[in-house]
C-alpha positions as CSV (number, residue, x, y, z in Angstrom):
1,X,-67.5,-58.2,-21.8
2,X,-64.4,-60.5,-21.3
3,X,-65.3,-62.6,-18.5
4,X,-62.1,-63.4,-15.8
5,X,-61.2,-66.8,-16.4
6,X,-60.5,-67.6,-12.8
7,X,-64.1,-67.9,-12.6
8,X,-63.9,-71.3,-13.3
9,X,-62.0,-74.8,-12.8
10,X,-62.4,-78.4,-12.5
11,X,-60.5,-79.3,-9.3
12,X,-59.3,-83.0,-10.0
13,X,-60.5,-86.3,-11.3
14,X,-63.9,-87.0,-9.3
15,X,-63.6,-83.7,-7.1
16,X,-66.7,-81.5,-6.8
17,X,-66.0,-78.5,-9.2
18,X,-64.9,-75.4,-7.1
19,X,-64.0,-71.9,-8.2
20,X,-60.4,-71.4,-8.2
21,X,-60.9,-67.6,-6.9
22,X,-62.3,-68.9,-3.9
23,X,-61.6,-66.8,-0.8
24,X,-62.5,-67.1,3.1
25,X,-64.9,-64.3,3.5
26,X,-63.6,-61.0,3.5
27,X,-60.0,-62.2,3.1
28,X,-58.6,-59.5,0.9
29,X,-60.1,-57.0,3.2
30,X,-58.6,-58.5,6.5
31,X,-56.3,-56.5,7.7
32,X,-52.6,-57.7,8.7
33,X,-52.1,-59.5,11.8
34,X,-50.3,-56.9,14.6
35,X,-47.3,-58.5,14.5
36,X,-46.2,-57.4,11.1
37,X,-46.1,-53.8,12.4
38,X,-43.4,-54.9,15.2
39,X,-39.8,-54.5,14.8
40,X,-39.1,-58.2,15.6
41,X,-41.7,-59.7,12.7
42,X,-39.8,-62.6,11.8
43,X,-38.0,-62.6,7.6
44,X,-41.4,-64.6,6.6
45,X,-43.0,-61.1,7.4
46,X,-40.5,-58.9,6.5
47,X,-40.2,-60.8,2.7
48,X,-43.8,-60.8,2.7
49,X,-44.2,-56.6,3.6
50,X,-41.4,-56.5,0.7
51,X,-43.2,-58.2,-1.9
52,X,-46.8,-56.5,-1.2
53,X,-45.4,-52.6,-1.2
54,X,-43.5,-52.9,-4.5
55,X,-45.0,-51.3,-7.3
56,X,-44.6,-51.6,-11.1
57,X,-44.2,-47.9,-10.6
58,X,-40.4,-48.8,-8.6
59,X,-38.9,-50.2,-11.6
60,X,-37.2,-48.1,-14.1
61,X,-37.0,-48.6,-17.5
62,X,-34.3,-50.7,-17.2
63,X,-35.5,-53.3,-15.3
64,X,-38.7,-53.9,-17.3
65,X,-36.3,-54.5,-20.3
66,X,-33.9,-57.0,-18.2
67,X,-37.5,-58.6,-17.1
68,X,-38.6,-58.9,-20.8
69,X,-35.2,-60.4,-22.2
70,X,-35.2,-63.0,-19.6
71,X,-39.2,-64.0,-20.4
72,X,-38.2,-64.4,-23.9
73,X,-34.9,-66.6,-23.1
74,X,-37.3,-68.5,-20.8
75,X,-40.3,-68.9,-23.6
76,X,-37.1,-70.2,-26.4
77,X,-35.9,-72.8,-23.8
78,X,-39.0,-73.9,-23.3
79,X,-40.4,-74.5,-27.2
80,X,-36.9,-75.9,-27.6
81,X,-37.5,-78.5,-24.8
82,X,-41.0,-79.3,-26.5
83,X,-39.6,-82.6,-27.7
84,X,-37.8,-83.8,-24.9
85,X,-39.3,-87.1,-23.1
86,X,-39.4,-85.8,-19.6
87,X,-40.6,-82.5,-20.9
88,X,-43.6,-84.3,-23.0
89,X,-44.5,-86.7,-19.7
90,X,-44.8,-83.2,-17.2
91,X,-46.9,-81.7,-19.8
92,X,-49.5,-84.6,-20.3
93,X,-49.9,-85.6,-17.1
94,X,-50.7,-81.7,-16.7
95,X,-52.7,-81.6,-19.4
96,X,-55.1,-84.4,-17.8
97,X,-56.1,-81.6,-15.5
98,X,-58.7,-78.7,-17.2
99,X,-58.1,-75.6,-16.1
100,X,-57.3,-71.9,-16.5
101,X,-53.5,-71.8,-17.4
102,X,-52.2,-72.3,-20.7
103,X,-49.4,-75.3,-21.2
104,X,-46.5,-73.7,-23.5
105,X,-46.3,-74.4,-27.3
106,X,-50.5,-75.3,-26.9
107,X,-54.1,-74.2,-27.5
108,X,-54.9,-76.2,-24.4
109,X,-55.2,-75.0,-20.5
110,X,-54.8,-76.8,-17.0
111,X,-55.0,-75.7,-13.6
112,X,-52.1,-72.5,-12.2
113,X,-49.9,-75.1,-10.1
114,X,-49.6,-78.1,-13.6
115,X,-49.3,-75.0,-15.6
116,X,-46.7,-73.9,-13.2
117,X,-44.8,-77.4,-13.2
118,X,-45.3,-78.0,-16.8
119,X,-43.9,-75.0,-18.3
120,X,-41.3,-75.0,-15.8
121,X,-40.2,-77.9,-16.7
122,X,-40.2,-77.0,-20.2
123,X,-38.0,-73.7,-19.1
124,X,-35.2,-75.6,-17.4
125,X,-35.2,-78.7,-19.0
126,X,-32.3,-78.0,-21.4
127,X,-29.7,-76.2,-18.6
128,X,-30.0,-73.2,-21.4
129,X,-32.2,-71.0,-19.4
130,X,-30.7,-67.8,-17.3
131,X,-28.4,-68.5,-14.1
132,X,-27.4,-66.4,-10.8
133,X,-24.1,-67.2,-9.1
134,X,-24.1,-66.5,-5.5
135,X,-23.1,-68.9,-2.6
136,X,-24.5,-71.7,-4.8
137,X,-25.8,-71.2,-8.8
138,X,-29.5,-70.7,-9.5
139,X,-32.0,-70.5,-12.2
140,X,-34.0,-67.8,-11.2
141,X,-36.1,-67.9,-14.5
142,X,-37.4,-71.3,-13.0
143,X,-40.1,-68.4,-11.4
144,X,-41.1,-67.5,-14.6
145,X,-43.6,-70.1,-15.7
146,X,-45.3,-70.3,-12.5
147,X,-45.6,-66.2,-12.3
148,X,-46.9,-66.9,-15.8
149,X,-49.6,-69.4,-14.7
150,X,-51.1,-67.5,-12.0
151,X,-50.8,-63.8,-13.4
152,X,-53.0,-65.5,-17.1
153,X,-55.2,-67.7,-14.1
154,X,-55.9,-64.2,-12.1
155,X,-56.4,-62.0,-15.4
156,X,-53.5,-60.2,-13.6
157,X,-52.3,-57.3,-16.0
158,X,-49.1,-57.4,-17.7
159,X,-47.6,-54.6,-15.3
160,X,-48.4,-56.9,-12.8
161,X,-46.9,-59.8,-13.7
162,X,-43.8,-57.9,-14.7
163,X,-43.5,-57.0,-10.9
164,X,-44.4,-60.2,-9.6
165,X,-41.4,-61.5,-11.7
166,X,-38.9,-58.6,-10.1
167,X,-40.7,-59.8,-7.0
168,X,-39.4,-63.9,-7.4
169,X,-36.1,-62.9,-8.9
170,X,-35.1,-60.2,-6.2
171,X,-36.2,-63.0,-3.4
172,X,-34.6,-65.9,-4.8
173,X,-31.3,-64.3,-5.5
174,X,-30.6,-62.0,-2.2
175,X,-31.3,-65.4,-0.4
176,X,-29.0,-67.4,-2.5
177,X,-26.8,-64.7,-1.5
178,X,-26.6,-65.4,2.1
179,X,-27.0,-68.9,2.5
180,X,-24.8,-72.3,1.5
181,X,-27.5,-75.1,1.7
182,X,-25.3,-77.6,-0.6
183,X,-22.7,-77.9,2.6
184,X,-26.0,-79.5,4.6
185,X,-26.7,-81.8,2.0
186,X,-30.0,-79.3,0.2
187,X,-30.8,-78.3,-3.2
188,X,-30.9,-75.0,-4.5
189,X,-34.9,-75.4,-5.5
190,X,-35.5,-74.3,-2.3
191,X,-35.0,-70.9,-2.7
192,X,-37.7,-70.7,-5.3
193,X,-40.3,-72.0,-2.7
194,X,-40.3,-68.4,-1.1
195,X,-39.6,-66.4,-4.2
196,X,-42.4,-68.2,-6.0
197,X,-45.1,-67.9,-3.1
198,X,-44.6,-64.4,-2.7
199,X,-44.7,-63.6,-6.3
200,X,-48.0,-65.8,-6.8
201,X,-49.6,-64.4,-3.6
202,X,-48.9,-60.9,-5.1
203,X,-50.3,-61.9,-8.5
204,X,-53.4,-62.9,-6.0
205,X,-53.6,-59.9,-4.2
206,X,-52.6,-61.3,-1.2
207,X,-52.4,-59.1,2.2
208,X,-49.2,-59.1,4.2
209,X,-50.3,-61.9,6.5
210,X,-51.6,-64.0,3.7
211,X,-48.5,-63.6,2.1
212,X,-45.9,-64.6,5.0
213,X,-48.5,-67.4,5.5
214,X,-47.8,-68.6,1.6
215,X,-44.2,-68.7,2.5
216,X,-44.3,-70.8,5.5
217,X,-46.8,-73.5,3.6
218,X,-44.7,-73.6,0.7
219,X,-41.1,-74.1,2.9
220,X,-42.2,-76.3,5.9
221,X,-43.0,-80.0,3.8
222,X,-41.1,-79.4,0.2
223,X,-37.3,-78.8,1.3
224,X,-35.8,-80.9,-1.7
225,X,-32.6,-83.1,-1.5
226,X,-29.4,-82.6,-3.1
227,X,-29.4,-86.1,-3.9
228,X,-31.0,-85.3,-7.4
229,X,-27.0,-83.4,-8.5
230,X,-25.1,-86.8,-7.1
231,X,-23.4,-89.4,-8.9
232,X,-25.3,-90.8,-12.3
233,X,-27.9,-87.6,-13.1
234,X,-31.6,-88.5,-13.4
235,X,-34.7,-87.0,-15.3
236,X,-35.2,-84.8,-12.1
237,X,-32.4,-82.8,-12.2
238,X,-34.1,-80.7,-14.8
239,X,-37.5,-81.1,-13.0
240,X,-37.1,-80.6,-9.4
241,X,-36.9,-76.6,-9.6
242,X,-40.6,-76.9,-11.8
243,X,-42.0,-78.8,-8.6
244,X,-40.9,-76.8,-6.2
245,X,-42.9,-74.1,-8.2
246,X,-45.8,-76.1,-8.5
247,X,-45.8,-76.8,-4.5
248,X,-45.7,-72.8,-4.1
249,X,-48.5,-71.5,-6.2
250,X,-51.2,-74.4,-4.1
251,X,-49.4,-73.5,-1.0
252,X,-50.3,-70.0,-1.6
253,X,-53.5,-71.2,-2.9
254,X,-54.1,-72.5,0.7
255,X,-53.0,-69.3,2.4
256,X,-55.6,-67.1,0.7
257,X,-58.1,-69.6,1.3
258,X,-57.4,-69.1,5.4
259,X,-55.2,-72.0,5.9
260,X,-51.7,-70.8,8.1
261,X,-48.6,-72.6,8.2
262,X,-46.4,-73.2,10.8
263,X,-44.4,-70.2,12.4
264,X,-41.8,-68.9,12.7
265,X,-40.7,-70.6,9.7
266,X,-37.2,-69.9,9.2
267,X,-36.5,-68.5,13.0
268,X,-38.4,-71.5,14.8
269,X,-36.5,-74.1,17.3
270,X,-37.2,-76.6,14.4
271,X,-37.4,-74.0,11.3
272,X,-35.4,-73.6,8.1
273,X,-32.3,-71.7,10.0
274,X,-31.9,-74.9,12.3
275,X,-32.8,-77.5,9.9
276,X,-31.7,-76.7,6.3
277,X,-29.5,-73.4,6.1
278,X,-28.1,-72.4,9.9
279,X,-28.6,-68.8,11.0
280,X,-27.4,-65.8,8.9
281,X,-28.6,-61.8,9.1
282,X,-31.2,-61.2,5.5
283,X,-31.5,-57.3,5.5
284,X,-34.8,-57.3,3.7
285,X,-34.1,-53.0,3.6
286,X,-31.4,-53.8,0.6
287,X,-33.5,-55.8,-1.2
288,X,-34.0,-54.0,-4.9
289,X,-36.6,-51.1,-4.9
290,X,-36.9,-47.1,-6.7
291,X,-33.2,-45.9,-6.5
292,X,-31.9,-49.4,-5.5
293,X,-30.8,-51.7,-8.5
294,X,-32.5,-55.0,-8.3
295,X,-30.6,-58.1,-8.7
296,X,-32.1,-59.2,-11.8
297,X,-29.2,-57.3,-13.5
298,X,-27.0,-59.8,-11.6
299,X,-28.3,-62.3,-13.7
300,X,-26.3,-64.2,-17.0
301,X,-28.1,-65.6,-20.0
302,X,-26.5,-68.7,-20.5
303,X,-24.7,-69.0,-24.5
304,X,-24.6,-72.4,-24.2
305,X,-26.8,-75.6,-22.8
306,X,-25.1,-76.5,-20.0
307,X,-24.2,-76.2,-16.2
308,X,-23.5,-72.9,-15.1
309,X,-19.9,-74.1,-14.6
310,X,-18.7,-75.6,-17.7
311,X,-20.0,-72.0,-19.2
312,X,-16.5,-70.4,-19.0
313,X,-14.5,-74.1,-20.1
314,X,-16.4,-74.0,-23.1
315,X,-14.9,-70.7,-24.3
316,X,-11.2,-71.0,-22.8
317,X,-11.4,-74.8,-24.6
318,X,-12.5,-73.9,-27.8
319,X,-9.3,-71.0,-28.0
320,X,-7.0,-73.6,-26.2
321,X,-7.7,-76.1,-29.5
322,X,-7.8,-73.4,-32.1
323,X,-4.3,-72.8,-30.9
324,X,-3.3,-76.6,-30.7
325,X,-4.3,-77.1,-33.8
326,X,-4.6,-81.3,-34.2
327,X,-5.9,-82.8,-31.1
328,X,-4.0,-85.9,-31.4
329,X,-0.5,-83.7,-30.4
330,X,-1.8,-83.2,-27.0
331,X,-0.7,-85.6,-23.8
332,X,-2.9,-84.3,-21.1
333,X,-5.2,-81.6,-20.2
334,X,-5.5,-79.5,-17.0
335,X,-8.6,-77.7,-15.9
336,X,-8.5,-75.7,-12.6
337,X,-12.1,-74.8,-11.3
338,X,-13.7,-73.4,-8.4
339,X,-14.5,-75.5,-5.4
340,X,-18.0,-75.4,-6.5
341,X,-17.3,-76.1,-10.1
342,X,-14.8,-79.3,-8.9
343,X,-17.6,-80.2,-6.1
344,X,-20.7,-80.3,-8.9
345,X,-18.8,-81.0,-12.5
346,X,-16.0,-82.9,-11.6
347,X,-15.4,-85.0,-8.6
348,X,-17.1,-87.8,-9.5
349,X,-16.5,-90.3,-11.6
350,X,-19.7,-90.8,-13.5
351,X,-18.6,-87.6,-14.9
352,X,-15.9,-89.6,-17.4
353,X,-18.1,-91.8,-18.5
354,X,-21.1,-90.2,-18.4
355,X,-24.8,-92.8,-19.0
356,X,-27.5,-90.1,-19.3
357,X,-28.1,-86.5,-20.7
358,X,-28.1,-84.5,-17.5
359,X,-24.6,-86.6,-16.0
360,X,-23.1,-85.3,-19.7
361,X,-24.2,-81.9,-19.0
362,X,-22.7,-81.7,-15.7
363,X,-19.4,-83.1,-16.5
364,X,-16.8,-80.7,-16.8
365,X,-14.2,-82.8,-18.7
366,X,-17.1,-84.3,-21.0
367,X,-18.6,-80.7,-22.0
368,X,-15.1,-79.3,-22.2
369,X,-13.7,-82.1,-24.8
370,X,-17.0,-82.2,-27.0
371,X,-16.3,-78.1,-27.3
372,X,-12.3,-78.4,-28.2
373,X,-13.8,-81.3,-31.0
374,X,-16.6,-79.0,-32.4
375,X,-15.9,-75.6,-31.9
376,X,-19.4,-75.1,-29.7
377,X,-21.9,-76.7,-27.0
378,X,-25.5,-77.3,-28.8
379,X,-28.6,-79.3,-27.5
380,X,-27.3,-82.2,-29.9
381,X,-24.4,-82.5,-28.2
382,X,-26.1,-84.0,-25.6
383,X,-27.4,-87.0,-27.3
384,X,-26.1,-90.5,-27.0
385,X,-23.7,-91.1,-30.0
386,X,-22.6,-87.6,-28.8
387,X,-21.2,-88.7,-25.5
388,X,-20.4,-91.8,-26.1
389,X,-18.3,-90.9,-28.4
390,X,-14.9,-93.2,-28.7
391,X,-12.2,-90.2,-29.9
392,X,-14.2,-87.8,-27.1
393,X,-14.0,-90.6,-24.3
394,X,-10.5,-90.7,-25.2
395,X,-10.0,-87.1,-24.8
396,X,-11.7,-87.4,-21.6
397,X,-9.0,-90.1,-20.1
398,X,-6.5,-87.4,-20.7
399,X,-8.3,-84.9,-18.3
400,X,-7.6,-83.8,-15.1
401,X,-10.0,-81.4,-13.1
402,X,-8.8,-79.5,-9.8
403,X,-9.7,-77.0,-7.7
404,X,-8.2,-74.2,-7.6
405,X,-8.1,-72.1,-4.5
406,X,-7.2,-68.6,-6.1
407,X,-10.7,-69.1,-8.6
408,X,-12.4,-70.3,-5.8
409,X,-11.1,-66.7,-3.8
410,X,-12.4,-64.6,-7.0
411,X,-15.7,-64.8,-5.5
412,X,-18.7,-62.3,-7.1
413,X,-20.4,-63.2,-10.2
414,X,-17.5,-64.6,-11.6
415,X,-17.4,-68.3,-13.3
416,X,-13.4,-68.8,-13.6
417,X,-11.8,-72.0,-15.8
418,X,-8.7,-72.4,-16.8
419,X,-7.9,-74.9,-19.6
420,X,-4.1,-76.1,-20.1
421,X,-3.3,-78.0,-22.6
422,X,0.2,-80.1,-22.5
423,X,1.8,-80.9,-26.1
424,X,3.6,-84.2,-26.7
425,X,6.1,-81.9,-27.4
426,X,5.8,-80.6,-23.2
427,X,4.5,-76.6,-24.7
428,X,1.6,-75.8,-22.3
429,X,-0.9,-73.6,-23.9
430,X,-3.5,-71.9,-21.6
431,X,-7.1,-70.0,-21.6
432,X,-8.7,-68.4,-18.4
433,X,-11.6,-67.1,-18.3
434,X,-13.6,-65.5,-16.0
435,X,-17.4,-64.5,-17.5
436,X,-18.9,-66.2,-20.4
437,X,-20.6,-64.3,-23.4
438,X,-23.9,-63.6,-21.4
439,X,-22.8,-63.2,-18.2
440,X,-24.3,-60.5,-16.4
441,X,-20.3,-58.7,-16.9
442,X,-21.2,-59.3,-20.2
443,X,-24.8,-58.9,-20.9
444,X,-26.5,-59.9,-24.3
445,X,-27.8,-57.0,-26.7
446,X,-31.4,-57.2,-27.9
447,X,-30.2,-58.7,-31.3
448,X,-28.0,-61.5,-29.0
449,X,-31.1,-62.5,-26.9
450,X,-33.3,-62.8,-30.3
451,X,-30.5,-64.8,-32.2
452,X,-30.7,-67.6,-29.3
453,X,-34.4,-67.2,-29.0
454,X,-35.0,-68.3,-32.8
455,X,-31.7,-70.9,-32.7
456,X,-33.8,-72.6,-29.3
457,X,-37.3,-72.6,-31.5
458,X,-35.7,-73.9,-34.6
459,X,-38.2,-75.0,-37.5
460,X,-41.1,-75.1,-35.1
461,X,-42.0,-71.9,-35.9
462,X,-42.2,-69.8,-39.2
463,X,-39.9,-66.5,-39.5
464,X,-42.9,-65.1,-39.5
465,X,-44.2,-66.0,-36.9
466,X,-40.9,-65.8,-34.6
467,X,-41.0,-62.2,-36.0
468,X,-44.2,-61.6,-34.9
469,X,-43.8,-63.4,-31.1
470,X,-40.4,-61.2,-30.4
471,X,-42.3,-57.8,-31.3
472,X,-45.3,-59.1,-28.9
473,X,-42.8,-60.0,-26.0
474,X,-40.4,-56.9,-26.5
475,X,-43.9,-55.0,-25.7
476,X,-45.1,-57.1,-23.2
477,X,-45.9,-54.1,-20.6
478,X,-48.5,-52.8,-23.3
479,X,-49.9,-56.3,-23.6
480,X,-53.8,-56.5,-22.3
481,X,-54.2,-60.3,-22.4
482,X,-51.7,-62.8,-21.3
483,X,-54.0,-65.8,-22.4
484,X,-54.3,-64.4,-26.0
485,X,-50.3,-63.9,-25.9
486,X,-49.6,-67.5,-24.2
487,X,-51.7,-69.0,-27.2
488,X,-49.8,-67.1,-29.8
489,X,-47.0,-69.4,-28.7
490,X,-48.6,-72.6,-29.8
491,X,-46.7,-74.9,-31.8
492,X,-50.1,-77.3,-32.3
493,X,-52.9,-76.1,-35.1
């Protein structure tokens, strides 16, 4: 008989060893408080009643294939992260922890919330994993690894964690949808907080009150600046979404023990409306459900490692200098953005001279010369000698980003660039383009999402065994053991 493995965990260095399934008594029979049946229950109890009635049985087959592709994107960025120095600090400081949950691309286990910031760190590390453009750009596949965590920590079923993962991507994206934080200074991590406790609490069984409890303790104390996507880029940038995570699964953690959290969180004189996002109308009734398409299907699998602005640049680029021919005959170059694009890629000016990793894969007029010189955006061209590059930096002097009000106006999903390239000669030659191979407008095939998948794990693992993990994940609904699948992924003997 397979014993759950929730059963048992080591809490901490020195801390009395605890069962991680521990409950108040009787708490997933307690019934949920009154208030969720009024009409005025606040959005913590409306997202919360959304995310406890939906049913694996809601999602057509569609939706369980879109769910699929974007685990195995997720699991490819992730191995192909494995080597990166942030990536390998998150995952041994993790890994100092014993626990339930296994670390990505290992035999070895940790506790749900490490798990959950490890392999989320993993996941997003590169810029390469999936993207959601509403009024700011999201990764909502940052979810994944900590859906993953607490669905292998609860011996959750696959079906479950399937919907759990609808659950995160449906919040985090219909939020994005109505709120600006970047104009008060926020970072878009914040919108996983929510998505990621309700997905977790749902993996945990969770009633309704336990639930809109989960999202108030994961909100109220881990509202993350948008200091970490200013100026000269740190190691965070590609760490602050896996934290955010990690703060959500032991928040929800907390609510099933019986701890509450203050209320009303986002209605509340001092809540997240006033503080972080100002006031706007979520119909919770729209969200995605049987006959409604969920906004998974919104999302874009990103063709190359970069911000989600410099997608469409990298494309119009690489036609404008197949056209020019020679580099050298051209004077200047013109690239119009969006006001987002301009705000995050290229209005500063660490972007043309760019010091780390994550500042080169933000920079507009960095990404967009490296292209027009090689023909594609990689991982490697993200290494030093890359953008430091003396005939690239030149490039780069010739470059002038703008925004342009008419992209900005296109609105939707859309990504619009335009690249212009001036001749010495004073012939302009031109590229716009609107959605990147990918992009939910123009969604990768099976065979697309596998070619990506083996070009992000490399020589790590055999053909065979790639083979062999891309059959297992394209069947992941049949799966009956998400601990014996997780291990499968181990790069380690």
């Amino acid at each position: 008989m397979r014993i759950p493995r929730r059963r048992f965990l080591q809490v901490g260095a020195g801390a009395a060893a605890l069962p991680f399934a521990f409950r108040t008594a009787g708490a997933e029979e307690r019934p949920a408080s009154p208030r969720s049946e009024s009409p005025e229950r606040s959005l913590a109890e409306r997202l919360a009643a959304y995310a406890h009635n939906l049913r694996y049985e809601d999602l057509d087959s569609a939706t369980v294939e879109r769910v699929k592709t974007h685990v195995i994107d997720s699991i490819g960025c992730a191995i192909g992260a494995w080597d990166e120095r942030p990536v390998r600090a998150c995952r041994e400081l993790a890994l100092s922890v014993i626990g339930p949950a296994t670390i990505i691309g290992t035999h070895r286990q940790t506790t749900a919330d490490l798990a959950a910031f490890a392999n989320g760190a993993a996941v997003r590390f590169l810029d390469f994993n999936d993207t959601y453009v509403g009024q700011v750009a999201v990764h909502p596949s940052d979810n994944i690894a900590a859906c993953l965590a607490v669905a292998e920590t609860e011996g959750a079923s696959t079906q479950d964690l399937i919907t759990a993962i609808v659950i995160a991507y449906e919040v985090n994206c219909r939020l994005v949808d109505v709120f600006d934080i970047s104009k008060r200074g926020w970072d878009p991590p914040v919108f996983g907080l929510p998505a990621v406790a309700l997905a977790a609490g749902r993996l945990m069984k969770l009633n309704p009150d336990q639930l809109a409890q989960a999202v108030s303790l994961a909100i109220n104390d881990h509202v993350p600046l948008a200091q970490t996507r200013v100026g000269s880029l740190s190691d965070w940038k590609g760490l602050a979404v896996a934290e955010a995570g990690r703060n959500a699964v032991f928040a929800t953690r907390l609510a099933r023990a019986g701890v509450t959290g203050p209320t009303p969180i986002f209605e509340g004189s001092a809540g997240f409306f006033q503080q972080v996002t100002g006031r706007a109308n979520v119909d919770v009734e729209l969200f995605g459900k049987r006959d409604v398409a969920f906004r998974i299907h919104k999302c874009s699998l990103k063709p190359y490692p970069a911000v989600i602005y410099t997608q469409t640049a990298i494309v119009a680029g690489i036609e404008v200098a197949r056209e020019v021919g020679s580099l050298d005959r051209i004077s200047s170059i013109e690239i119009a953005t969006t006001s987002r694009g301009y705000q995050r890629t290229g209005s500063e000016p660490e972007k043309w001279s760019p010091k780390t990793r994550e500042t080169a894969d933000h920079s507009l007029p960095y990404i967009t010369a490296r292209a027009m010189f090689d023909g594609d955006i990689t991982n490697e061209s993200f290494t030093p000698e890359k953008f430091r590059d003396p005939s690239v930096l030149a490039l780069m002097q010739k470059i002038k980003v703008a925004e342009d009000p008419a992209l900005t106006a296109r609105g939707g999903t859309a990504v619009p660039t335009r690249v212009t390239a001036i001749l010495s000669d004073g012939r302009r030659i031109s590229r716009e383009v609107d959605h990147a191979p990918g992009f939910a407008e123009r969604p990768m095939s099976r065979a697309e999402a596998e070619r990506k998948f083996l070009g992000n794990v490399g020589r790590r693992w055999s053909n065979e065994q790639s083979a062999a993990m891309l059959q297992a994940l394209w069947a992941l609904e049949r799966a009956d053991d998400i601990s014996a699948l997780l291990r499968r992924l181990a790069l380690e003997t």
